[in-house]
C-alpha positions in Angstrom: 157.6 141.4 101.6 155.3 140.1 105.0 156.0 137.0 104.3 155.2 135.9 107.8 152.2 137.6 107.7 151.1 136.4 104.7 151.5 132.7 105.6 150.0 133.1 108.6 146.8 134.8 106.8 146.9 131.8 104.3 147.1 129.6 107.5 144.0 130.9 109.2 142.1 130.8 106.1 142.7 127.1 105.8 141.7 126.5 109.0 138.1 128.6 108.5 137.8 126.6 105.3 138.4 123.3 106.7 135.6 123.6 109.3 133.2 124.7 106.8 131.9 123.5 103.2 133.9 123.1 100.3 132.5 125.6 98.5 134.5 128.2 100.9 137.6 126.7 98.3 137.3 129.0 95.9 136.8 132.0 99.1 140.6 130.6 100.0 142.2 130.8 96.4 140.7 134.5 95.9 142.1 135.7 99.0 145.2 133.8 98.7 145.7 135.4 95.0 144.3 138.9 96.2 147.2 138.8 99.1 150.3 137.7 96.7 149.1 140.4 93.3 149.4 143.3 96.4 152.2 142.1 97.8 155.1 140.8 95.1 156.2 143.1 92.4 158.4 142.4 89.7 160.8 144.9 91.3 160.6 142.7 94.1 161.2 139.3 92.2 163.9 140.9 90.7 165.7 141.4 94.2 165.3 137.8 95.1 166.5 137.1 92.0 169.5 139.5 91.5 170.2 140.1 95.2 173.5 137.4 96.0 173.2 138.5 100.1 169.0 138.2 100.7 168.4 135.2 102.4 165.8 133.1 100.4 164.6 129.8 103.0 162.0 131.7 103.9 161.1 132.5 100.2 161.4 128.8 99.8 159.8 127.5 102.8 156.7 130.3 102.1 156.5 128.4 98.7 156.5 125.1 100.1 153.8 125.7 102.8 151.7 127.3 100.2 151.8 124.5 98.2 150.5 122.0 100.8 147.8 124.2 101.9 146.5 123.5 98.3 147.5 120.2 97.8 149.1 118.4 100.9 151.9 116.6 100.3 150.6 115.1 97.2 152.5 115.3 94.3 151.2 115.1 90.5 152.7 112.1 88.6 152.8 112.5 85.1 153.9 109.7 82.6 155.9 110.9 79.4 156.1 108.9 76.2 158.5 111.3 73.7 156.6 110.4 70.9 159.6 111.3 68.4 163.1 113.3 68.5 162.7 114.8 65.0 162.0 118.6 64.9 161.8 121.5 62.5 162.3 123.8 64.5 166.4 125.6 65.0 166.5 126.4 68.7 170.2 127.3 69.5 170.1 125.2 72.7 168.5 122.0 71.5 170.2 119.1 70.1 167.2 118.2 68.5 166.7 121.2 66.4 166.6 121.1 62.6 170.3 121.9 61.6 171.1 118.4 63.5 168.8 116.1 61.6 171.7 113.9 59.8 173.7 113.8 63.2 170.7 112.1 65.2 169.2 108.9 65.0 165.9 109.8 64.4 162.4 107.8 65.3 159.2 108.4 65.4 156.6 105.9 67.6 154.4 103.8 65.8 150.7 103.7 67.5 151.3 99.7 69.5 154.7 101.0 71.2 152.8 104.3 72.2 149.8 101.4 73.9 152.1 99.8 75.4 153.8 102.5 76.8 150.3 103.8 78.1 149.7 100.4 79.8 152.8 100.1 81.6 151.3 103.6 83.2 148.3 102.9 84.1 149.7 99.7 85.6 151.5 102.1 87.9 148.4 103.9 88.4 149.9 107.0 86.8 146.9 108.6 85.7 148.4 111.9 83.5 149.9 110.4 80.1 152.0 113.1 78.7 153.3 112.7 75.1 156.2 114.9 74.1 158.2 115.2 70.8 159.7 117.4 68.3 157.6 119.7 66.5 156.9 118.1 63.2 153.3 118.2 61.6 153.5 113.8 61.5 152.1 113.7 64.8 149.3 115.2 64.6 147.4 112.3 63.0 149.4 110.0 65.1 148.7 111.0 68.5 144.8 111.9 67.2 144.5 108.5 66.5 145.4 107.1 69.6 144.7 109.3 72.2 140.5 107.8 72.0 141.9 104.3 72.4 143.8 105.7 75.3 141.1 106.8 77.0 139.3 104.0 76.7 141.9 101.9 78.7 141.9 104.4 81.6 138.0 104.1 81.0 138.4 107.9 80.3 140.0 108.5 84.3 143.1 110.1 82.3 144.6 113.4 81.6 145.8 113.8 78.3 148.5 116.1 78.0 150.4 117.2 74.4 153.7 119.0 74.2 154.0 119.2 70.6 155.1 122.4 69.1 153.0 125.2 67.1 150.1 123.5 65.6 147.6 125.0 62.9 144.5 126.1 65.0 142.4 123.1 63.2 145.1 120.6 63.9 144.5 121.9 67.9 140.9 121.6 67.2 140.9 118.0 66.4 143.4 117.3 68.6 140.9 118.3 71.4 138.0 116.6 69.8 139.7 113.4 70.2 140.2 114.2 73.8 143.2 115.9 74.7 143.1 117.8 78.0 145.9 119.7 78.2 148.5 121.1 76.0 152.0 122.7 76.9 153.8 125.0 75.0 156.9 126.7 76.6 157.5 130.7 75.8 161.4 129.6 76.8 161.7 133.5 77.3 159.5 136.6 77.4 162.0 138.8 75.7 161.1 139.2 72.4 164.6 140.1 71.1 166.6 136.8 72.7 163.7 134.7 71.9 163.9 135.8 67.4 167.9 135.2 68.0 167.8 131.6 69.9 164.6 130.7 68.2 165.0 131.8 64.8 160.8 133.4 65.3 159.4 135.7 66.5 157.6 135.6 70.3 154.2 136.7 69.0 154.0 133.3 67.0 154.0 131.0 70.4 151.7 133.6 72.4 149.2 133.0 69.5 149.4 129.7 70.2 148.7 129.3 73.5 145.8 132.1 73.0 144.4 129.4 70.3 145.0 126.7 72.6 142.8 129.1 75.8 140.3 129.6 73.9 139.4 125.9 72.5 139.2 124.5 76.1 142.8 123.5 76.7 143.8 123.6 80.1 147.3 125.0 79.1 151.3 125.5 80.5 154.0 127.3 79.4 157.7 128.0 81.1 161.3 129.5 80.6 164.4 128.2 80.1 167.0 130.5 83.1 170.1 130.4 82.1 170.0 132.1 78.7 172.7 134.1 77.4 172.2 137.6 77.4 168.5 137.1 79.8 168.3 139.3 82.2 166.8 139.2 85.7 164.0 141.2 83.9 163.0 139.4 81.5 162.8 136.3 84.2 160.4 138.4 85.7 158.4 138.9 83.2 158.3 135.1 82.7 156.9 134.4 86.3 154.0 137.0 85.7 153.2 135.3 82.5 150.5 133.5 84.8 148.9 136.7 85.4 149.3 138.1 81.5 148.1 134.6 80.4 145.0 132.7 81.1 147.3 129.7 81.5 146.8 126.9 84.9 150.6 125.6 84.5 154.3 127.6 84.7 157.2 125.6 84.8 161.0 126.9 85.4 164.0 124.7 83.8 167.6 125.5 84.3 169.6 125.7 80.7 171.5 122.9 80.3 174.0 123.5 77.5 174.5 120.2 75.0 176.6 119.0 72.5 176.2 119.8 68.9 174.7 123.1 69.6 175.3 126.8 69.2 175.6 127.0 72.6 177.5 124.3 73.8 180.2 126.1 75.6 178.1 128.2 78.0 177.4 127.7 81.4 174.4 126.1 82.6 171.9 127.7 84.2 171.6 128.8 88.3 169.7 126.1 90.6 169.1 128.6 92.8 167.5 131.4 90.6 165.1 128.3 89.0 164.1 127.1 93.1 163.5 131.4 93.6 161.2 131.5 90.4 159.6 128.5 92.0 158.5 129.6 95.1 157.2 133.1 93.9 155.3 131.5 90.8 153.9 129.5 93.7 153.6 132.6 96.1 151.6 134.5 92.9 149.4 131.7 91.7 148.7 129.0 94.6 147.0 126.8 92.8 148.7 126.4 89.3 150.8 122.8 88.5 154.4 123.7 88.8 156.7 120.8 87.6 159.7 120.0 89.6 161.7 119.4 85.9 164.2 116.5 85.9 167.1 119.3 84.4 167.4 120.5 87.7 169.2 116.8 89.1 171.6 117.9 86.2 172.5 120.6 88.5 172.5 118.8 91.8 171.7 115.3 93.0 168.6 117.0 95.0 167.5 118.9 92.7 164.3 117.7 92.1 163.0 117.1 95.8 165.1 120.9 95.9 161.8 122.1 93.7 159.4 120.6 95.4 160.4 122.3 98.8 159.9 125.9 97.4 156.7 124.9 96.2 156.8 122.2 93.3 154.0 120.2 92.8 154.3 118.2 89.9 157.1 115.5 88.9 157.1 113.1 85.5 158.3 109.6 84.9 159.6 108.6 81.6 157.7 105.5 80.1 159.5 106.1 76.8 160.0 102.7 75.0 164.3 102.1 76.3 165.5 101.4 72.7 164.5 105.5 72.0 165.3 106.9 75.4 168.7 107.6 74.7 167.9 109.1 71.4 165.1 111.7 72.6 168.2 114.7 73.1 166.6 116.9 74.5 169.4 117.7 77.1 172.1 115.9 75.3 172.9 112.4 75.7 174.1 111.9 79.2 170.6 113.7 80.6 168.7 112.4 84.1 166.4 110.3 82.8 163.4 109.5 85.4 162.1 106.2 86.1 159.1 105.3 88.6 161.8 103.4 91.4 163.4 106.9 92.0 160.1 108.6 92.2 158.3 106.7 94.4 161.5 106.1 96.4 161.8 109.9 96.5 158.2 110.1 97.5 158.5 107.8 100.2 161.5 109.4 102.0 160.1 112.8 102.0 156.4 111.4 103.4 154.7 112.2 100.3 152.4 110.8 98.4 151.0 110.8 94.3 147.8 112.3 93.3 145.9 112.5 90.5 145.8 115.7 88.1 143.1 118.4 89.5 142.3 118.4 85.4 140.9 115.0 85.5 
């Protein structure tokens, strides 16, 4: 691939679109996605992603650049409350799934600790709140009976974004009726026979999903997990061209980080540097799409995050989880990187950076 010539194209076109209108915005992203569907196929991304000897800084610098013609060096802060750690769900590489119920001390928020949670972020001037939790049908009502009082104390200047499992389509009806935004709801992997054996159900169930979620309004996310046992390089592919398959406006890449107490505890964790390549091509192919620099990837090195952001990142989340149930939320196991608003805006600052608010709000 050009990529040279492509960035230099994407260059020139920001420069005609800065000295004109706005409007000529949405000139830029068609060209810009017209250029990356001709030039990257999955053949391609599976080179860069199989390929030991191929060079990728200029995969990851392309990514990078990209990203600040869209959005500068702004960075979307999110604030996550994990609303509870209890799950019904038997994922192979989750502490939290079902089979360790007993094992984990188990919580679920009550509606003042979620407020006060939401005010310690808007005091930040965090203006995505992000709740997260286990898929159990209990918070349903919960987080649809709070999420109207939420917007009233951002005086409705707030994204609100759900991460809550499978949900009947009426439960994701009312959910967005009280005001929800956004919802995310990862695939983990696009190959149907490694999803039914880690996930215990089939793929078709979570692509119904998000299609319910599309077509209620929900601006809506999904991601893999790289690192799998038995995924191929193919199937990875096939994850980063989810954007075009789905009508989705978020893709996010985490590395598999194996835990405790799970199935899948004695694997190896998944490559930093095939998650920073399925980074900067999911960047590359969709220009404008949120792309979360995930806190796993510190697990994996100590600059891991700002790693993701430099091939094209644009996204990072601060955890505003009450402390007493930090430490219980397992989703990476017990000793995972757990990130607070000093390191974030620290990070921001060292790298010339600055937060912005969600393009959803």
């Amino acid at each position: 691939m050009q990529f040279l010539e492509f960035y230099f194209e994407i260059i020139f076109l920001t420069i005609k679109v800065l000295k004109f209108d706005n409007v000529f915005n949405y000139y830029i992203l068609e060209k810009v996605q017209m250029i990356s569907k001709n030039e990257i196929s999955k053949e391609e991304i599976i080179n860069y992603l199989s390929n030991s000897e191929i060079d990728v800084s200029e995969l990851f610098e392309t990514g990078f650049n990209i990203k600040r013609s869209f959005y500068g060096n702004g960075i979307v802060l999110r604030g996550v409350i994990e609303i509870s750690n209890t799950c019904n769900v038997n994922c192979c590489y989750c502490p939290m799934r079902k089979d360790n119920t007993k094992l984990n001390n188990r919580y679920i928020l009550n509606e003042n600790e979620i407020l006060k949670s939401a005010k310690k972020i808007k005091k930040d001037k965090v203006s995505v709140v992000f709740f997260q939790g286990g898929e159990v049908p209990q918070t349903t009502e919960l987080i649809a009976k709070v999420i109207p009082k939420i917007k009233d104390l951002f005086n409705d200047d707030v994204e609100i974004i759900l991460n809550l499992g499978i949900k009947t389509y009426d439960e994701f009806h009312y959910l967005k009726k009280q005001g929800a935004n956004s919802y995310i709801l990862k695939h983990e992997t696009s190959d149907e026979i490694l999803h039914k054996d880690l996930r215990f159900e089939p793929l078709s169930n979570r692509i119904k999903a998000i299609n319910d979620l599309i077509s209620l309004g929900y601006n809506v996310g999904t991601g893999n997990i790289i690192g799998l046992p038995n995924q191929t390089t193919s199937s990875i592919a096939d994850d980063i061209l989810y954007g075009k398959n789905l009508r989705i406006k978020m893709l996010s890449f985490a590395p598999f980080i194996p835990a405790n107490n799970t199935p899948l505890s004695s694997n190896h964790a998944g490559s930093l540097k095939t998650t920073l390549i399925s980074i900067a091509i999911a960047r590359i192919l969709y220009p404008d799409f949120l792309i979360p620099s995930v806190s796993s990837l510190n697990k994996l090195s100590i600059n891991g995050q700002i790693s993701g952001i430099k091939s094209g990142a644009n996204v990072l989340t601060i955890n505003y989880t009450p402390e007493l149930e930090k430490n219980k939320y397992l989703i990476y196991g017990k000793d995972r990187f757990i990130v607070n608003k000093k390191y974030v805006f620290q990070l921001l600052d060292q790298n010339k950076m600055y937060p912005i608010k969600s393009p959803f709000i």
